[in-house]
Structure formats: C-alpha cells, structure tokens
N, CA, C and O atoms as a CHARMM CRD file, in Angstrom:
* protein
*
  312
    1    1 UNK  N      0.81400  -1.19300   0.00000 PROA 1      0.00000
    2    1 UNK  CA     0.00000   0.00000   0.00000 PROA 1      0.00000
    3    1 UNK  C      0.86300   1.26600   0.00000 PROA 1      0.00000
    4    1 UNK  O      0.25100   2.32400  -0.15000 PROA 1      0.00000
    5    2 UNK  N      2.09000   1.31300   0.13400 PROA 2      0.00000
    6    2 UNK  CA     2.95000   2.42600   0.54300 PROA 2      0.00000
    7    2 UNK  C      3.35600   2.80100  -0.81800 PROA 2      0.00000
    8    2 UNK  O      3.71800   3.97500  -0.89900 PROA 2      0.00000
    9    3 UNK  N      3.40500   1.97300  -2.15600 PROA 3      0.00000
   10    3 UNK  CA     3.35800   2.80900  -3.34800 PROA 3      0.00000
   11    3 UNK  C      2.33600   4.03700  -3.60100 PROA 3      0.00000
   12    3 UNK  O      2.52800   5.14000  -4.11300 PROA 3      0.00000
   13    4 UNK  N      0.94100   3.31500  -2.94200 PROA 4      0.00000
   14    4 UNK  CA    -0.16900   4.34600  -3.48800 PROA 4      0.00000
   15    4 UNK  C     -0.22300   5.40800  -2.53000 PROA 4      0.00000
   16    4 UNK  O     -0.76500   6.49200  -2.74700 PROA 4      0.00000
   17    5 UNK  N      0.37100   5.06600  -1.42500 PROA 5      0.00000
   18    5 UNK  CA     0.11200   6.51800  -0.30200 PROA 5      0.00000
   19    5 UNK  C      1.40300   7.53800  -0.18900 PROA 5      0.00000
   20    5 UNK  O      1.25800   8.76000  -0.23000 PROA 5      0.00000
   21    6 UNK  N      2.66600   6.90300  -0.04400 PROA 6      0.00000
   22    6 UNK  CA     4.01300   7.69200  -0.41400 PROA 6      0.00000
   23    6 UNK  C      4.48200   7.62900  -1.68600 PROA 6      0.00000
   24    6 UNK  O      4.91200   6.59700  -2.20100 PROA 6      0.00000
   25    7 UNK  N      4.40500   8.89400  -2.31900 PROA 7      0.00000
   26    7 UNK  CA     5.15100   8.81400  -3.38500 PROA 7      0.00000
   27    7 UNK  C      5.64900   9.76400  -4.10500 PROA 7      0.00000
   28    7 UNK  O      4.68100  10.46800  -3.81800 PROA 7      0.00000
   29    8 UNK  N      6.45300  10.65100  -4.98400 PROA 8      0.00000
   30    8 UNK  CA     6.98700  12.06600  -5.37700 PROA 8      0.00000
   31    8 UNK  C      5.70500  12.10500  -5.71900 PROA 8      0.00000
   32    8 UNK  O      4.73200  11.35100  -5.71700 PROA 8      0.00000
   33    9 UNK  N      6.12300  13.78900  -6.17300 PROA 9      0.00000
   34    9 UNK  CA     4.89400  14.33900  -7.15100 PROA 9      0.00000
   35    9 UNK  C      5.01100  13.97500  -8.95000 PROA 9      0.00000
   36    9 UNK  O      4.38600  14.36900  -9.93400 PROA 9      0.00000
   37   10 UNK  N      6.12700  13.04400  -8.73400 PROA 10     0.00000
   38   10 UNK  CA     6.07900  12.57600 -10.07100 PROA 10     0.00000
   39   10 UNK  C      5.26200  10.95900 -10.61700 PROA 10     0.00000
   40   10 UNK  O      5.07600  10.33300 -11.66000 PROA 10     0.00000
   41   11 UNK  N      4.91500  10.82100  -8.89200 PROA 11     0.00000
   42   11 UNK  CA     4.31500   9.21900  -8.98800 PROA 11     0.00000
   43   11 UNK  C      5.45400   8.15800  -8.29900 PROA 11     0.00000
   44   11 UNK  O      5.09000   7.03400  -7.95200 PROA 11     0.00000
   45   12 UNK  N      6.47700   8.48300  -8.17500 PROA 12     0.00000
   46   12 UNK  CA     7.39600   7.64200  -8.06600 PROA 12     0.00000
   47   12 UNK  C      7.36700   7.33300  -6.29700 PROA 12     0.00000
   48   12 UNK  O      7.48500   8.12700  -5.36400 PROA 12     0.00000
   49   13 UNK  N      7.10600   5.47700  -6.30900 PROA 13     0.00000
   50   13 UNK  CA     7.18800   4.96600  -4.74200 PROA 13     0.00000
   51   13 UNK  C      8.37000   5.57300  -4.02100 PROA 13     0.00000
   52   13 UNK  O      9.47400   5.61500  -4.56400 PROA 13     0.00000
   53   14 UNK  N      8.15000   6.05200  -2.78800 PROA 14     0.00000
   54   14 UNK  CA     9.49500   6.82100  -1.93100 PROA 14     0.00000
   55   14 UNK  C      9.75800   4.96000  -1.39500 PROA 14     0.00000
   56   14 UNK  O     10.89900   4.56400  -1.63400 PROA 14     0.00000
   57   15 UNK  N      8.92600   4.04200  -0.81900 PROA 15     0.00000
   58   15 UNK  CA     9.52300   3.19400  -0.44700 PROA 15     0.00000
   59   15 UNK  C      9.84400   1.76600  -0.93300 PROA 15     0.00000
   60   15 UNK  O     10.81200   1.03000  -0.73900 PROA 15     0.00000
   61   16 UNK  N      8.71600   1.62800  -1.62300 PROA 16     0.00000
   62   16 UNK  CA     8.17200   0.28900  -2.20500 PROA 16     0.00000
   63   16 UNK  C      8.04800   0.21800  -3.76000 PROA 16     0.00000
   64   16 UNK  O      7.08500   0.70500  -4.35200 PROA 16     0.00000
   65   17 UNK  N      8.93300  -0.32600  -4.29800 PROA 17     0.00000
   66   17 UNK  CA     9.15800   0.04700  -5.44500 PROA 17     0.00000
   67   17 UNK  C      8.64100  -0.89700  -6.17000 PROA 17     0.00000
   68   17 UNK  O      9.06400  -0.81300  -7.32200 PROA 17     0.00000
   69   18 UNK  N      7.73000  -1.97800  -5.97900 PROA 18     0.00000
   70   18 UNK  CA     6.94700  -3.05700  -6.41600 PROA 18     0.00000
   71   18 UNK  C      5.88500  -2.60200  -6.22100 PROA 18     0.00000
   72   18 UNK  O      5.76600  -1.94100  -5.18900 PROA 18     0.00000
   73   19 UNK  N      4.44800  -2.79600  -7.29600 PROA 19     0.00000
   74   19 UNK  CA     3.04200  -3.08400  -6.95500 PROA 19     0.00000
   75   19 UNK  C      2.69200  -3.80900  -6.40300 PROA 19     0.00000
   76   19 UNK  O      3.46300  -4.44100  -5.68100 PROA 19     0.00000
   77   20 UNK  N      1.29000  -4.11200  -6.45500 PROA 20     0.00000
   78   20 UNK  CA     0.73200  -5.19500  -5.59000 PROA 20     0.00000
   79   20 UNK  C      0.57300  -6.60900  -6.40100 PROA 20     0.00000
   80   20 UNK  O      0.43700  -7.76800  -6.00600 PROA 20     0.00000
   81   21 UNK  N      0.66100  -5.91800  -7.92900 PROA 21     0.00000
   82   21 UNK  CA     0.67700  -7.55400  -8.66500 PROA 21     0.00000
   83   21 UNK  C      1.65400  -8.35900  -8.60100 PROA 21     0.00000
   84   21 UNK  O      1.51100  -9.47400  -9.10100 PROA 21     0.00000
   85   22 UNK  N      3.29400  -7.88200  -7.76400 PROA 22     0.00000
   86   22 UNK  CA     4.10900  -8.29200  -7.56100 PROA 22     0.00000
   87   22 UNK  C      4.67700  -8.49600  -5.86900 PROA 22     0.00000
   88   22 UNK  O      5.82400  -8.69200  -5.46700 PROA 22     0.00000
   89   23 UNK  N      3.94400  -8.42000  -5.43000 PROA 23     0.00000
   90   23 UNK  CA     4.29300  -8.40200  -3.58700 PROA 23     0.00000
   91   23 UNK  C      3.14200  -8.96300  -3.57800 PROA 23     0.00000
   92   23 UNK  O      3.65000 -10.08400  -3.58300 PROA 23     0.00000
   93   24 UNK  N      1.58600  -9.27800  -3.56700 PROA 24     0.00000
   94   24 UNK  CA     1.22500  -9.79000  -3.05900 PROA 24     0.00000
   95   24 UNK  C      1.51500 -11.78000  -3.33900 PROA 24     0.00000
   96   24 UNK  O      1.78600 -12.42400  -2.32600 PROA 24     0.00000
   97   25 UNK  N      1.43300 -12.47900  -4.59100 PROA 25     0.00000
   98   25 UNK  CA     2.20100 -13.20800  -5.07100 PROA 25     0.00000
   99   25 UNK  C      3.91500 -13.84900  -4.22900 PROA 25     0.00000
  100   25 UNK  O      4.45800 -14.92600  -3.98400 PROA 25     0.00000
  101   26 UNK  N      4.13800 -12.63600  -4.08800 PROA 26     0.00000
  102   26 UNK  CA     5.53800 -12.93700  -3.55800 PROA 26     0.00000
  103   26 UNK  C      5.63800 -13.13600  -1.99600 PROA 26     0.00000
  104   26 UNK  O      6.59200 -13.67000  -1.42900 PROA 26     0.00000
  105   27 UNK  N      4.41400 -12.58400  -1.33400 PROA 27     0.00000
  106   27 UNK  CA     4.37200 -12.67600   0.17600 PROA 27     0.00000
  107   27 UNK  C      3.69400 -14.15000  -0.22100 PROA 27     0.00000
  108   27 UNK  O      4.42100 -15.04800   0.20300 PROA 27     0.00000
  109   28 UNK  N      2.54200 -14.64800  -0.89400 PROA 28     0.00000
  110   28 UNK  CA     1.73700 -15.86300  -0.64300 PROA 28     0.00000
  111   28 UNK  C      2.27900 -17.19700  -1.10100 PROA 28     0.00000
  112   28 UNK  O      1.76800 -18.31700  -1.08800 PROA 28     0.00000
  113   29 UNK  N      3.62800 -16.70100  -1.56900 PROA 29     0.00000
  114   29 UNK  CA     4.64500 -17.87300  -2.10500 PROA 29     0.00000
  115   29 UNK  C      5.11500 -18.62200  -1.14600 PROA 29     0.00000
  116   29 UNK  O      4.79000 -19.75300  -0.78300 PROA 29     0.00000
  117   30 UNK  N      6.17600 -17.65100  -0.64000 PROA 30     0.00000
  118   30 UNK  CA     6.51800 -17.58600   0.66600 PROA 30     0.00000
  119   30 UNK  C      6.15200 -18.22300   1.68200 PROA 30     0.00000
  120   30 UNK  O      6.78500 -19.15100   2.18500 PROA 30     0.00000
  121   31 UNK  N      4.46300 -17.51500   2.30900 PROA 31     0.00000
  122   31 UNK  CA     4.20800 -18.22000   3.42600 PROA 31     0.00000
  123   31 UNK  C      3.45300 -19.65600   3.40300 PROA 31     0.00000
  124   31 UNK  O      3.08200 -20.36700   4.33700 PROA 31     0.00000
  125   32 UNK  N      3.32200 -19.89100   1.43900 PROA 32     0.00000
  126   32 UNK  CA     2.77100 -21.12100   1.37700 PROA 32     0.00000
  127   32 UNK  C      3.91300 -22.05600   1.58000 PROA 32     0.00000
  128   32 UNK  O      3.92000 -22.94000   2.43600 PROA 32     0.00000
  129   33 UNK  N      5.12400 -21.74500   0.52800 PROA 33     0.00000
  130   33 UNK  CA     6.18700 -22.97300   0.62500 PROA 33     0.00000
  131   33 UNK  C      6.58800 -23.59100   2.93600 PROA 33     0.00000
  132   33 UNK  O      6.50600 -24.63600   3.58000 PROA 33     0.00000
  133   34 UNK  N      7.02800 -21.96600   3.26500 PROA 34     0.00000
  134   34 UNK  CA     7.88000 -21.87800   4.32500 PROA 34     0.00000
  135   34 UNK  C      6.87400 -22.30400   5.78200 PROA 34     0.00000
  136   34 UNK  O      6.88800 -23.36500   6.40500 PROA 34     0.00000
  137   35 UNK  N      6.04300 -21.07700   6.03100 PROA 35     0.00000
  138   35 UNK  CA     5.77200 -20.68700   6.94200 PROA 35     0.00000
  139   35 UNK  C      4.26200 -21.50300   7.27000 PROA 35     0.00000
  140   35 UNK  O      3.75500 -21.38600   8.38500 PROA 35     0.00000
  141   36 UNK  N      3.77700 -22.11600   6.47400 PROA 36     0.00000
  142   36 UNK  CA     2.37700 -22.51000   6.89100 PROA 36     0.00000
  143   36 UNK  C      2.86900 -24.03900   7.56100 PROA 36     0.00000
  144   36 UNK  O      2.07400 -24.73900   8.18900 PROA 36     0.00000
  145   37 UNK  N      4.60500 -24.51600   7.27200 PROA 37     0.00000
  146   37 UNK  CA     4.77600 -25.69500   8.22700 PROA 37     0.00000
  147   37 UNK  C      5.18300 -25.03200   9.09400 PROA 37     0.00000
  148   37 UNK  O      4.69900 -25.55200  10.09900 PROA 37     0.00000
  149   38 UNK  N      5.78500 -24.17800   9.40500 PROA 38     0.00000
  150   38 UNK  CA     6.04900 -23.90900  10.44200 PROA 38     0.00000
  151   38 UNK  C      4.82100 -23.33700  11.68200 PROA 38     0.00000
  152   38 UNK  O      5.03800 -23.69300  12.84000 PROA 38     0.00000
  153   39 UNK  N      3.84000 -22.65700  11.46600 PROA 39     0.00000
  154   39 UNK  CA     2.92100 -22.66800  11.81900 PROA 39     0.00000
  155   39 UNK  C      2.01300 -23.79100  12.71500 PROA 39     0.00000
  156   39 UNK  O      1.45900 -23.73400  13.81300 PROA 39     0.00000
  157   40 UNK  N      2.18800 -25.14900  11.36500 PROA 40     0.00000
  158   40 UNK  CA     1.50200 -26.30400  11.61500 PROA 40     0.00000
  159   40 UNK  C      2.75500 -26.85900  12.88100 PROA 40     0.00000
  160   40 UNK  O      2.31100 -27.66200  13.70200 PROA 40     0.00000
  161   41 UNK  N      3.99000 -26.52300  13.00700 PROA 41     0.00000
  162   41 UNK  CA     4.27600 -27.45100  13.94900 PROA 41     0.00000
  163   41 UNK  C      4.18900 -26.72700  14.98500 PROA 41     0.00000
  164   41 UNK  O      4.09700 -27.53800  15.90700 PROA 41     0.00000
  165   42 UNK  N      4.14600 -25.14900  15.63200 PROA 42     0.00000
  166   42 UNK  CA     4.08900 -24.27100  16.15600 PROA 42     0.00000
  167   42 UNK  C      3.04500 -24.92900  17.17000 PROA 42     0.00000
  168   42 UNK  O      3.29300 -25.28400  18.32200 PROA 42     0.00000
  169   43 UNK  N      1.48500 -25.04300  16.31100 PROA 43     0.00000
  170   43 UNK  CA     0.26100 -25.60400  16.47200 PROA 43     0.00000
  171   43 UNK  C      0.07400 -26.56200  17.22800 PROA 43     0.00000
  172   43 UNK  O     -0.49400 -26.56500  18.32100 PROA 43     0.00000
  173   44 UNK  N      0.72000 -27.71200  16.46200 PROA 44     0.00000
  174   44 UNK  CA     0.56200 -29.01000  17.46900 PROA 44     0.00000
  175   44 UNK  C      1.69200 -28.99200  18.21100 PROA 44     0.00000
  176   44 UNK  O      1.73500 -30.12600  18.68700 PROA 44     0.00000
  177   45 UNK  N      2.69600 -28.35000  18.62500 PROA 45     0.00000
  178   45 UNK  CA     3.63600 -28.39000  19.51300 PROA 45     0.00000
  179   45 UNK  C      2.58000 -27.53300  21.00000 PROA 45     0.00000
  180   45 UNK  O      2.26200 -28.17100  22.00300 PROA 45     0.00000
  181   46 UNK  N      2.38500 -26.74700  20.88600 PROA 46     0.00000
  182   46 UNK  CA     0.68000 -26.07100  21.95000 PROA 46     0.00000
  183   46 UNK  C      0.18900 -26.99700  22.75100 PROA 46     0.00000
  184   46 UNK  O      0.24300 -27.31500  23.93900 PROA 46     0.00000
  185   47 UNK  N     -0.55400 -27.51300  21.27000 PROA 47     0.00000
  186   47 UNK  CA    -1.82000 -28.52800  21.33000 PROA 47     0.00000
  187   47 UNK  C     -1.01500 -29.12700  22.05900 PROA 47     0.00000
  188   47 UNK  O     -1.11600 -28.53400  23.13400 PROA 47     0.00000
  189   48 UNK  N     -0.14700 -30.06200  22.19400 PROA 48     0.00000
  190   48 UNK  CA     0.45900 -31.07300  22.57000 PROA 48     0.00000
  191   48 UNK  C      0.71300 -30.68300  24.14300 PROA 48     0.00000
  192   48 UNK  O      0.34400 -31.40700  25.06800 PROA 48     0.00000
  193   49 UNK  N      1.48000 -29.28300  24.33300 PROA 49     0.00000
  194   49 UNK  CA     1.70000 -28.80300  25.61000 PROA 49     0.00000
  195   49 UNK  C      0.54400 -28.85800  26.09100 PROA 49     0.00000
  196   49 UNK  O      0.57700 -29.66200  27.02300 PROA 49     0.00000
  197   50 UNK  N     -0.70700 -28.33700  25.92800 PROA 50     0.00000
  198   50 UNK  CA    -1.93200 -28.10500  26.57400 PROA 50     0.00000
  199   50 UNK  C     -2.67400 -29.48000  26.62100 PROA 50     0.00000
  200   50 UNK  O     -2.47800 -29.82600  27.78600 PROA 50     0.00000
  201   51 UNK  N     -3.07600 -30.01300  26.29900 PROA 51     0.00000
  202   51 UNK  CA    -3.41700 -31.35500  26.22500 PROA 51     0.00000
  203   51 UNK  C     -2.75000 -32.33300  27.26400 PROA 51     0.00000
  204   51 UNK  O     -3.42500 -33.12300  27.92400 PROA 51     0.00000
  205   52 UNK  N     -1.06100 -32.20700  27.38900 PROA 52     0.00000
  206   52 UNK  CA    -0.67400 -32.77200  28.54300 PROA 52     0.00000
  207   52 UNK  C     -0.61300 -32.13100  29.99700 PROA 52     0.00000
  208   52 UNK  O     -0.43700 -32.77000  31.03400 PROA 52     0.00000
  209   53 UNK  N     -0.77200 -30.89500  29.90300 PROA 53     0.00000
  210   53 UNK  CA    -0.80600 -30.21600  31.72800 PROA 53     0.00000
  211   53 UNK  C     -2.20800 -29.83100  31.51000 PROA 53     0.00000
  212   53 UNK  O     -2.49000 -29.20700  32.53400 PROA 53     0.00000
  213   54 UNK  N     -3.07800 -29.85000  30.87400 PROA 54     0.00000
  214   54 UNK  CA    -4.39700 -29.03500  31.32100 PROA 54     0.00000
  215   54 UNK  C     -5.54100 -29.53000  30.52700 PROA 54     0.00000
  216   54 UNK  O     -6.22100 -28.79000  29.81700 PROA 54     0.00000
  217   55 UNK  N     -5.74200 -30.82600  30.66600 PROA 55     0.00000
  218   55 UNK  CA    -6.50800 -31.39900  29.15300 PROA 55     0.00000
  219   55 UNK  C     -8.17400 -31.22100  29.35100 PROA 55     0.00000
  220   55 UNK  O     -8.98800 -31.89600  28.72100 PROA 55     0.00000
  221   56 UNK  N     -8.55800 -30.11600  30.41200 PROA 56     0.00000
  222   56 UNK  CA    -9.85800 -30.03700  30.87800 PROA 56     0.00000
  223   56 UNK  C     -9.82700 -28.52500  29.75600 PROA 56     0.00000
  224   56 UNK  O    -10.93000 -28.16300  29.34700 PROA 56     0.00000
  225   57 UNK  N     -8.94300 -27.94500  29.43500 PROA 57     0.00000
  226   57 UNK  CA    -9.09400 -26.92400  28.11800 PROA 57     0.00000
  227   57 UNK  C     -9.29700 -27.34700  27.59500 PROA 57     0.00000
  228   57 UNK  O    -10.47900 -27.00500  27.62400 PROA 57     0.00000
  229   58 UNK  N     -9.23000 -28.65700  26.17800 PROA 58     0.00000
  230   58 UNK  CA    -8.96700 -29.00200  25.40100 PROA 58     0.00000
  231   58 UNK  C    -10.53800 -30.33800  25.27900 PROA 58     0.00000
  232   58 UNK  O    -11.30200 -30.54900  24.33700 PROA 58     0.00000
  233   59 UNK  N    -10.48000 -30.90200  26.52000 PROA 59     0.00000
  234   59 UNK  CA   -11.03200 -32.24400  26.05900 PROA 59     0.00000
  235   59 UNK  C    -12.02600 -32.08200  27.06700 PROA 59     0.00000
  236   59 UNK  O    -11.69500 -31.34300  27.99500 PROA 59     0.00000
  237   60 UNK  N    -13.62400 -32.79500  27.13600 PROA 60     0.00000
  238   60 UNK  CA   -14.56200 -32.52000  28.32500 PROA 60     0.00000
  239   60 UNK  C    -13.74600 -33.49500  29.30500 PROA 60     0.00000
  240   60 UNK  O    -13.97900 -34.64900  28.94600 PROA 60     0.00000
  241   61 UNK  N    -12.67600 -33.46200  30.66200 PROA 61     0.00000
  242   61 UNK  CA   -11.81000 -34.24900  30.54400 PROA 61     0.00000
  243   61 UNK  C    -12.04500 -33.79900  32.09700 PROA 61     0.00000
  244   61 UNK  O    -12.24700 -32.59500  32.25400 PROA 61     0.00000
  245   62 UNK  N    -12.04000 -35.03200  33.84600 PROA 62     0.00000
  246   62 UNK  CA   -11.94400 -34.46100  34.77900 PROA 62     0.00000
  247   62 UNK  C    -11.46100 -35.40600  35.57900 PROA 62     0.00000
  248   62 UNK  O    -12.22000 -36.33500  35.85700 PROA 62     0.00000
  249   63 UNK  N    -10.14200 -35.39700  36.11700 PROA 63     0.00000
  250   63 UNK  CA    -9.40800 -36.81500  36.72200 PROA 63     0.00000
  251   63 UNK  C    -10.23700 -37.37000  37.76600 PROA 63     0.00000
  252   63 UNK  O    -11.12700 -36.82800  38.42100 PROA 63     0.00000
  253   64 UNK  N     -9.83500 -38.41700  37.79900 PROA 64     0.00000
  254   64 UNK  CA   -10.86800 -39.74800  39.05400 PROA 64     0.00000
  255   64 UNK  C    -10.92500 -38.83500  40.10500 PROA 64     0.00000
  256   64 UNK  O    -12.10100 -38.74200  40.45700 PROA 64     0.00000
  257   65 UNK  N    -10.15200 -38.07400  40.80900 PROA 65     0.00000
  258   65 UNK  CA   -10.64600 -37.29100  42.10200 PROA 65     0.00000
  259   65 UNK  C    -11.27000 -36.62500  42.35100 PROA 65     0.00000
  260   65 UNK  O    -11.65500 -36.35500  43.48900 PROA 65     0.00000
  261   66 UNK  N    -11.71600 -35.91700  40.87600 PROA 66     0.00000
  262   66 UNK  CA   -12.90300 -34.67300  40.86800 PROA 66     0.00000
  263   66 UNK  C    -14.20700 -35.04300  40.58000 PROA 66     0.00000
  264   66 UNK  O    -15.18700 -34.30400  40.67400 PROA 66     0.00000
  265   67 UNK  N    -14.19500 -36.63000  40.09800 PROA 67     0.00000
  266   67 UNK  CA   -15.84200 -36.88700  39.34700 PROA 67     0.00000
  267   67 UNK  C    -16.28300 -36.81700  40.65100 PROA 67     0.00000
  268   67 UNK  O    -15.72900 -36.88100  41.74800 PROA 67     0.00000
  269   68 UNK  N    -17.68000 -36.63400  40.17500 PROA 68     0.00000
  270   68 UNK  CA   -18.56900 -36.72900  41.65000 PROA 68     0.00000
  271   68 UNK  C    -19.09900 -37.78200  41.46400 PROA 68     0.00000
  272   68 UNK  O    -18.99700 -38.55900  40.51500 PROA 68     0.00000
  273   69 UNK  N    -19.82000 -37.84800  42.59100 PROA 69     0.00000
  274   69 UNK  CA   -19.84800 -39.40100  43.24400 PROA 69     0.00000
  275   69 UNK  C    -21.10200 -39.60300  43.90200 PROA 69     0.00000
  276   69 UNK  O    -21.22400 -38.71900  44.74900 PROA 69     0.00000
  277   70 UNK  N    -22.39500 -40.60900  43.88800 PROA 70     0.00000
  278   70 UNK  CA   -23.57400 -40.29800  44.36200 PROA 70     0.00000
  279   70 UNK  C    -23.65800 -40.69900  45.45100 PROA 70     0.00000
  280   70 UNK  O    -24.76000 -40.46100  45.94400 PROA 70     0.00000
  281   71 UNK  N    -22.72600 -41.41300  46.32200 PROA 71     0.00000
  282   71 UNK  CA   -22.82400 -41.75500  47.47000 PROA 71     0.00000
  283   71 UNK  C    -23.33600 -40.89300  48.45300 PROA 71     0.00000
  284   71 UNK  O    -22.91600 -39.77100  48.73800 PROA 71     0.00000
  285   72 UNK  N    -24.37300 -41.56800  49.00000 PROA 72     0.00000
  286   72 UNK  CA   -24.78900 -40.48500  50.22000 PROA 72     0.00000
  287   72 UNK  C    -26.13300 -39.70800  49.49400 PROA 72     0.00000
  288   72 UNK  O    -26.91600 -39.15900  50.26800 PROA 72     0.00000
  289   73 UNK  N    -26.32100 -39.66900  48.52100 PROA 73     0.00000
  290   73 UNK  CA   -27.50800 -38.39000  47.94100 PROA 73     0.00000
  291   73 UNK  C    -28.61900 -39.22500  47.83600 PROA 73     0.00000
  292   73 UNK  O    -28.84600 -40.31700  47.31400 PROA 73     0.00000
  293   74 UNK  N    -29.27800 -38.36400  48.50800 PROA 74     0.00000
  294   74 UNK  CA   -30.86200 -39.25600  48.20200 PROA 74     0.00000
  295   74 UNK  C    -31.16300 -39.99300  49.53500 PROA 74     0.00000
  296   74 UNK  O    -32.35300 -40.14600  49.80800 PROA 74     0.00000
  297   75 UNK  N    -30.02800 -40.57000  50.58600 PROA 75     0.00000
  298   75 UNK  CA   -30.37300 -41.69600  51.45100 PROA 75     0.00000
  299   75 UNK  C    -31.27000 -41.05600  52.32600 PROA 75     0.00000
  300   75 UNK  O    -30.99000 -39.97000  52.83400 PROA 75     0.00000
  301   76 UNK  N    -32.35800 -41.66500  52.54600 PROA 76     0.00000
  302   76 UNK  CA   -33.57200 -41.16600  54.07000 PROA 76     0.00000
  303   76 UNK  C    -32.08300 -41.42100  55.21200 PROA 76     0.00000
  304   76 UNK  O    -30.95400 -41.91200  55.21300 PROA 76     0.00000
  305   77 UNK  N    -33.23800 -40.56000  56.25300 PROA 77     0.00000
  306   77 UNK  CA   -32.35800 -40.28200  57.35000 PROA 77     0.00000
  307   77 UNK  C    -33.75300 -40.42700  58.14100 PROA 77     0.00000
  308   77 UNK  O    -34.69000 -39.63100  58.20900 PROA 77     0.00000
  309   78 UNK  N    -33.51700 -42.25700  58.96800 PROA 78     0.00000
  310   78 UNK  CA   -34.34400 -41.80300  59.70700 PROA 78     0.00000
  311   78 UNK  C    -34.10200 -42.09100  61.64300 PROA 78     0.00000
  312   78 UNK  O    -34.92600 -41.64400  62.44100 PROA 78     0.00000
C-alpha cells in the first residue's frame, strides 16, 4: 500500500518500489512454501503442551478425584 500513499509528485514509490501484482504473489509464495509448516508445527507443539498439563481446556476431561460421586444423595435419614 505504501506505493499508493508515499510517493513524489512525479508518482514515483518513496519506499516500495513493487506493486501489488508483484508483492502480493511474492508474500503468498513464501508463506505457502515456508511458513504454513512452520505454523503447523508451532500448532501441534501447543496442542500437545496443553493437552498434557491441562486437558480439561482441550477435552470434556476431569481426573478420578474430581468426578462426583452419588454416594450419600438421596439416602432417608431416619
């Protein structure tokens, strides 16, 4: 965008000396070849952290000490 907003009064980009038919192409190359694995391992490297210390984020998930338990509910008292 800095072609169309900075530029002489002759037209000429002060910074960006490419259009957009040529930078946008060139950014989506890029983050297709490089960065979308890196991303993906970014991702499940998380997932993976969170899932093992806190898997009640992640999964409907609640260790044997917390389920509740019906013992006792309901019994008459007489």
């Amino acid at each position: 965008m800095q072609p169309i907003l900075e530029h002489t009064a002759e037209g000429v980009p002060l910074y960006m000396p490419y259009g957009l038919n040529v930078t946008i192409p060139a950014m989506l190359i890029e983050h297709m070849v490089f960065f979308s694995f890196v991303e993906a391992i970014v991702t499940a490297l998380a997932f993976a952290y969170i899932a093992r210390n806190s898997p009640e984020i992640i999964f409907d998930y609640k260790p044997e000490n917390e389920k509740k338990t019906d013992v006792g509910k309901g019994a008459a008292t007489a």
